[in-house]
N, C-alpha and C positions, 0 to 999 in steps of 0.2 A: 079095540081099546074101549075101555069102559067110557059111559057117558061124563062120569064124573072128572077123570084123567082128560077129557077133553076140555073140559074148562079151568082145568087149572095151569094147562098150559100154557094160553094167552097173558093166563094171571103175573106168572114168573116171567114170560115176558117182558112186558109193562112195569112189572117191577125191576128187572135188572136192567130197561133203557132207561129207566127214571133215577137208578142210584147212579148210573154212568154219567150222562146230564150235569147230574149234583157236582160228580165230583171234575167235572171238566171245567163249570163255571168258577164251581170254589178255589182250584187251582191253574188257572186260567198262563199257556206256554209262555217264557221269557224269550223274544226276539234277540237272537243275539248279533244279529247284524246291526241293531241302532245303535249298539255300545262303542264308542269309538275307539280306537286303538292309541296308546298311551306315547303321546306325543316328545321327542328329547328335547332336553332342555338347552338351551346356547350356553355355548363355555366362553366366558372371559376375563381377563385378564385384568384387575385393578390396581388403582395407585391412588395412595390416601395423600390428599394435598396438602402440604405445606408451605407458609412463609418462611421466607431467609432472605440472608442479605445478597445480593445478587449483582457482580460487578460486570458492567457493559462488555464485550468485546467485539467490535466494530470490523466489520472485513471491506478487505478494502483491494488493490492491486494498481502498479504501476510498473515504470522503466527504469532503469536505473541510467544517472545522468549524471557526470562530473559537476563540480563546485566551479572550476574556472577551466572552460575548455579554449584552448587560442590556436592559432594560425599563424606559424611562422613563417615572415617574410623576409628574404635579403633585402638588407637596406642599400649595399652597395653591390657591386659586379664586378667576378673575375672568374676562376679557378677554384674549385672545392682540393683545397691540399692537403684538409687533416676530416678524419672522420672518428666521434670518437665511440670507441668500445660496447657502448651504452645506446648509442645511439642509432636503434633499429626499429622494428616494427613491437610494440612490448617491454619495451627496454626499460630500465627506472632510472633515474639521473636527480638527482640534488639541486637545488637551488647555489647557481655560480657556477655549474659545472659548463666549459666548456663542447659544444655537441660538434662543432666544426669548425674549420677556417677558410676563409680565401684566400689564394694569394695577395699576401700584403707589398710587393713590394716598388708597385707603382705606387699605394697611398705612404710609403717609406720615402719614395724620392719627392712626392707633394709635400709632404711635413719638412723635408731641409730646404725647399724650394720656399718656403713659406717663410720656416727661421731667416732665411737669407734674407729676403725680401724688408722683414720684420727691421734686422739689425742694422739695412741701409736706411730704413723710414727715422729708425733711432737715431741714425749719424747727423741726418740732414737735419732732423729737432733739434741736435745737440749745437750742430752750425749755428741754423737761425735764431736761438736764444741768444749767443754769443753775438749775431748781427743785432737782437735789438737792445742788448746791453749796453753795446756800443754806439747805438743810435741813441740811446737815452743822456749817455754820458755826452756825447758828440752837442745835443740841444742843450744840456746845461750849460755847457762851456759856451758857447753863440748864437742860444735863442735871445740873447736879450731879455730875460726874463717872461718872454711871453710863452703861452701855451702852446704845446708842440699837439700835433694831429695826429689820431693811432697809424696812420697809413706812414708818416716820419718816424714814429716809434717801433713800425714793422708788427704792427700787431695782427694785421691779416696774414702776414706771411707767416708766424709763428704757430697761430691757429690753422695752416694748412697744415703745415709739416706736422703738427700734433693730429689733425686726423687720419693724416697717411700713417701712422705708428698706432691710432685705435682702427682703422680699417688690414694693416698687418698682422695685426694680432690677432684680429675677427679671424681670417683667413688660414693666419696657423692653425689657433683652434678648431677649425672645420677638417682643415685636411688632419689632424689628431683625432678629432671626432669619426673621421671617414677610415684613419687606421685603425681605430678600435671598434669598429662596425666589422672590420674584417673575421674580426671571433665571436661567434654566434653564442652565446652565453645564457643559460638556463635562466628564466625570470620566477621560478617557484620548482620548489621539488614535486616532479611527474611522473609521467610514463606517456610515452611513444603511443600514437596509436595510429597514426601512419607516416613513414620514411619519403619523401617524394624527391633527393637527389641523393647521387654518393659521389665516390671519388674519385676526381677527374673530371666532374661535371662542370660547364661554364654556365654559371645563372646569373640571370640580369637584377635590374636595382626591382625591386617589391616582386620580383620570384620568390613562389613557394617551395620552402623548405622542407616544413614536416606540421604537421597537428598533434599536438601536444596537450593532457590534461591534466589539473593538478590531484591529488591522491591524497591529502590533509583529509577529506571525506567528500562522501557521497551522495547525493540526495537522489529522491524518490516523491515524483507527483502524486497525488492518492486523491479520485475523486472521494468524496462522499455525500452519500444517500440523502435525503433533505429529512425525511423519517427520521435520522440518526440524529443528527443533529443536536436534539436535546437530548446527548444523552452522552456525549462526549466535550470536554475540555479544553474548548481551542486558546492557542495562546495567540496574543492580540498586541499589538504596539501602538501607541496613541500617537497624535501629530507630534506631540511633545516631548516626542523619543523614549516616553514610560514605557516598561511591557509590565501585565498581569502578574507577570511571576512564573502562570502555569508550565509545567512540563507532563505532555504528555508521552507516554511508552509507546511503542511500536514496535511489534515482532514480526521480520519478514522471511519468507520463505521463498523457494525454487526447489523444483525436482528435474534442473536441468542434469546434474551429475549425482544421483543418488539423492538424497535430503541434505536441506543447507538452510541453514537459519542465521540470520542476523537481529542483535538489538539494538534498534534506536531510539529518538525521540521524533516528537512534531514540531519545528522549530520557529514555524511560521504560518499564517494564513496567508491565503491570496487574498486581495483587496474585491474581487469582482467574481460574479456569478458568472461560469461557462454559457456563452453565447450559444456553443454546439451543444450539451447534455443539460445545460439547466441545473447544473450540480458545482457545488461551491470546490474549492482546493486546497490541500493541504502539502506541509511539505516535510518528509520526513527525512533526517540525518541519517549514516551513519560515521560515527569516527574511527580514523583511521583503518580504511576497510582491509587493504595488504598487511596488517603485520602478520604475525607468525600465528596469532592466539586467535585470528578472525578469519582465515585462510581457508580451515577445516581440509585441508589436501588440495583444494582447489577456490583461487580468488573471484570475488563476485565480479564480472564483467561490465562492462559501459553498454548499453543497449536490452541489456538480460530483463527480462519477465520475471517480477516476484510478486508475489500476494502477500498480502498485510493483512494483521490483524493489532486492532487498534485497541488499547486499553481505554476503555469509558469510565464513565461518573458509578458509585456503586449505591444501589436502590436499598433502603432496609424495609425486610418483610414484605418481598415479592411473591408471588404464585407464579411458579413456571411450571409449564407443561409441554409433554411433547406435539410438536403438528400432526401429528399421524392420528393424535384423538380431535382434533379438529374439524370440524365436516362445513365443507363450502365455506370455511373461515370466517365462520358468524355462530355456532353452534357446539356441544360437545355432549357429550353422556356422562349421568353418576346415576350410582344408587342409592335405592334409600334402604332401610332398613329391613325390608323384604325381599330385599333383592330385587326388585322392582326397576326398570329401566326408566329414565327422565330422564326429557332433552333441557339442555340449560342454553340461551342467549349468553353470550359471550363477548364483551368488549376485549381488544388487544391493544395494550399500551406498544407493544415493537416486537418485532419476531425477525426470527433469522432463519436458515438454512435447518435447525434441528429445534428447537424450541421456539415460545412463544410466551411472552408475560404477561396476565390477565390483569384489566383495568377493573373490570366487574363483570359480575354474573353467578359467580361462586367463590365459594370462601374456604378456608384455609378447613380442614377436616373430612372433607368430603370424598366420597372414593370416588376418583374417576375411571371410568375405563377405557383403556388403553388398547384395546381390542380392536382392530380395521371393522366397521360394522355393516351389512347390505342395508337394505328399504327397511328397516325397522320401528315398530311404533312405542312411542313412550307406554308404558305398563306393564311390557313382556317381559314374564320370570326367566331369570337368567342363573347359570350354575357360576360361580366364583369357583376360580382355581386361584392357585401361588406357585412360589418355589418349591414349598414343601409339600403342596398335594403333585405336583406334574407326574412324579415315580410312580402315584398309584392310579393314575389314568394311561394308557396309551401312549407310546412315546408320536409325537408330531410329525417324527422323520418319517416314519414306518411307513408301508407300500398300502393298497387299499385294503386287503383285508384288515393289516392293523386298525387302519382307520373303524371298519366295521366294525371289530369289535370293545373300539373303545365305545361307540354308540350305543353296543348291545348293552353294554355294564351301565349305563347312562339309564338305558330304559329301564334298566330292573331297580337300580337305585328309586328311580321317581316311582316303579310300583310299589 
């Protein structure tokens, strides 16, 4: 190799590490690991707030308990000789309906024993009148003018014989009273709700007969909540036998035989706060609970479980929402205008089993979300769905691949 060719070698060298150099600085490799991968965004679920007018409904439950429950007793003693028809365990009977009898007819021989008695006390009055008629007549004629003495005039004797005929008569009357005790006789129209002799039985004087209660209507105890309170219409009686006026509604329920609903009203408070719950009472009606139109196939029973829901006072231009956006029951989430998540403080004027009405903290426009939400902090963008987008996401039901790939559509959106 020429001398010359030897130094040009090194030359080209030096020059092509020098333009490589150049061009690694000028164009210096993109790290592609720092770039982070494109994060999905939370999907939820809004509801834009509004005021309305919002009427209470108070729940409530109780027992159901007769109007006038009573305890028949025999007042007198003998023989059950008549039992009637009606009169069973369930039975319905009329106010005056005969339900049994005794044998009457040892208090049958007491009533003519009595008359008799009566009309011999009558003869003897009738005597001694005539004795002091004649005792009277007898001292005109030979007192001499002077003053005759009740005891000459027979006036003790006249006033006994008149109390033997009011002491005869007492006695009729009793034993009349003691034969019409013999017929057990319906004091309001009821129903049977337990038979305790039949026929052929011998029951003594204040033996129990049967438990009997009346059916005009029903009532139902109903604690309520002290929360609730203002927020329902009790009707109130003054010392002065005034009432307010108010009638409140009451809808009660049982799923003892399929669904059964009854309507009543609240007819009364109780005077005194429960010593056992610390909770005031109410007492709701119903009328006429057996007819044919209150029945529904099957009659509400005496002891039966129903749940009440009470009609309240109605609010205008509430904010309800449901408890499920609620968090720890002091809190809730809306967005703003970037879709931006904020947690809001939250007062609750009353809340129930599915809702909740806000006192303050937010105001009627605002979206809230409705969405169950984990540890999440106020700022984080979030994807709004509706009704009308759900079809072009993912359906919710789907197995986990669905899932996946409504994610994937998710990611490519936010690229």
């Amino acid at each position: 190799m020429s001398k010359r060719k030897r130094i040009l070698l090194p030359v080209a060298v030096l020059v092509i590490s020098v333009a490589a150099i150049m061009l690694i600085v000028n164009n210096p490799p993109k790290n592609s690991r720092s770039k982070s991968k494109p994060q999905a965004q939370m999907l939820v679920e809004v509801e834009r707030l509004q005021s309305s007018e919002f009427t209470f409904n108070i729940a409530s439950y109780g027992v159901v308990k007769p109007r006038t429950q009573s305890l028949l007793v025999a007042q007198v003693s003998g023989e059950v000789s008549y039992i009637n028809d009606r009169f069973r365990d369930g039975g319905f009977f009329e106010k005056g309906d005969v339900l049994l009898r005794i044998d009457d007819r040892d208090y049958q021989a007491e009533v003519k024993i009595s008359q008799a008695t009566l009309l011999s006390a009558e003869q003897a009055l009738l005597e001694e009148q005539a004795r002091s008629e004649q005792a009277k007549e007898d001292w005109l004629r030979l007192g001499n003018g002077s003053q005759a003495s009740e005891l000459v005039l027979r006036k003790p004797q006249l006033a006994a014989q008149q109390a033997n005929v009011l002491s005869a008569q007492a006695k009729l009357e009793k034993a009349q009273l003691a034969l019409e005790r013999t017929s057990v006789v319906a004091p309001f129209s009821g129903r049977v709700l337990s038979k305790k002799v039949d026929l052929g039985q011998v029951v003594s004087s204040n033996g129990q007969i049967a438990e009997i209660y009346a059916i005009d209507y029903v009532e139902i105890r109903l604690p309520i909540n002290n929360r609730d309170l203002a927020f329902i219409n009790l009707p109130e009686r003054s010392r002065e036998g005034t009432h307010n006026g108010l009638q409140t509604q009451v809808t009660l329920t049982s799923d003892l035989v399929g669904t059964q609903q009854w309507h009543g009203q609240i007819i009364r408070t109780e005077g005194a706060i429960s010593e056992q719950s610390q909770q005031l009472y109410v007492v709701a009606q119903i009328e006429d609970p057996y007819s044919v139109d209150k029945m529904a196939g099957f009659a509400i029973k005496i002891g039966q479980y129903v749940n009440a829901e009470i009609t309240g006072k109605t609010l205008n231009n509430a904010i309800t929402i449901p408890n499920n956006a609620i968090y720890q029951g002091s809190y809730v989430y809306v967005l703003n205008d970037d879709n931006l998540l904020m947690r809001k403080d939250v007062q609750l004027a009353w809340q129930n089993k599915e809702i909740a009405i806000v006192k303050s903290g937010i105001d009627a426009g605002m979206r809230l979300v409705t969405t169950p939400l984990g540890q999440v902090s106020s700022g984080t963008k979030v994807v709004v769905i509706s009704d009308n987008s759900e079809p072009q996401i993912a359906d919710k039901r789907k197995t986990k691949g669905g899932r996946q790939e409504r994610r994937e559509k998710v990611k490519g959106a936010d690229l």
